[in-house]
N, C-alpha and C positions, 0 to 999 in steps of 0.2 A: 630374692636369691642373694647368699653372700659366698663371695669367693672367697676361698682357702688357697694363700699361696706358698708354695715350697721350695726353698733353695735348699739342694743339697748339699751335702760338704759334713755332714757330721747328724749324728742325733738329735731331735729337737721337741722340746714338751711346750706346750702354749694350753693358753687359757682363752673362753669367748667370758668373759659377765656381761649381763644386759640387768638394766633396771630399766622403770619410765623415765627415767633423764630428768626428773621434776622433782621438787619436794623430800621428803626423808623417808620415804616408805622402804626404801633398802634396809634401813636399821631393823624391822621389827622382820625382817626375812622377803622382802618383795623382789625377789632377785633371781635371776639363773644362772649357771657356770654350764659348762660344756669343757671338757679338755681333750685336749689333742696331743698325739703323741708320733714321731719319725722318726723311725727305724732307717738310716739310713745304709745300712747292709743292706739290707732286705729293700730297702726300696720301699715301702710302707707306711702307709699314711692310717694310724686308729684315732679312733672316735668314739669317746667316750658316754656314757647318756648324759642327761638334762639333770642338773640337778636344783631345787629351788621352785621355787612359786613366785610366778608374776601375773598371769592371767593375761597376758597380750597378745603371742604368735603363739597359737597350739600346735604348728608343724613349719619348718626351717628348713628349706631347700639351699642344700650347699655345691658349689661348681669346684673341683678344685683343677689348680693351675700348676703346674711344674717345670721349674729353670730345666735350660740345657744345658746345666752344666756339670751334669753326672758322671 
């Protein structure tokens, strides 16, 4: 599981990349992204799809967390 943490206070876009952590297979495309995006009017946490090929986790359980400082 990876947690997703969010302080509020303004709008916020983030990125997850994961490669294997080894060697150079990133170069020829071994890689994922995921983007995330905080609306913070709305209070709003999106989640964009997977993009990329790596062959490692076929499914990514996310928790998220949020400041109180809304």
């Amino acid at each position: 599981m990876l947690e997703i943490r969010v302080y509020g206070g303004r709008d916020a876009n983030s990125k997850l990349y994961e490669d294997s952590g080894n060697g150079y297979n990133y170069k020829p495309g071994a890689k994922t992204t995921i983007y995330f995006n905080w609306d913070d009017r709305r209070q709003t946490l999106s989640m964009g799809k997977r993009s990329g090929i790596l062959g490692m986790i076929l499914k990514r359980t996310f928790q998220r967390a949020f400041s109180c400082n809304f």
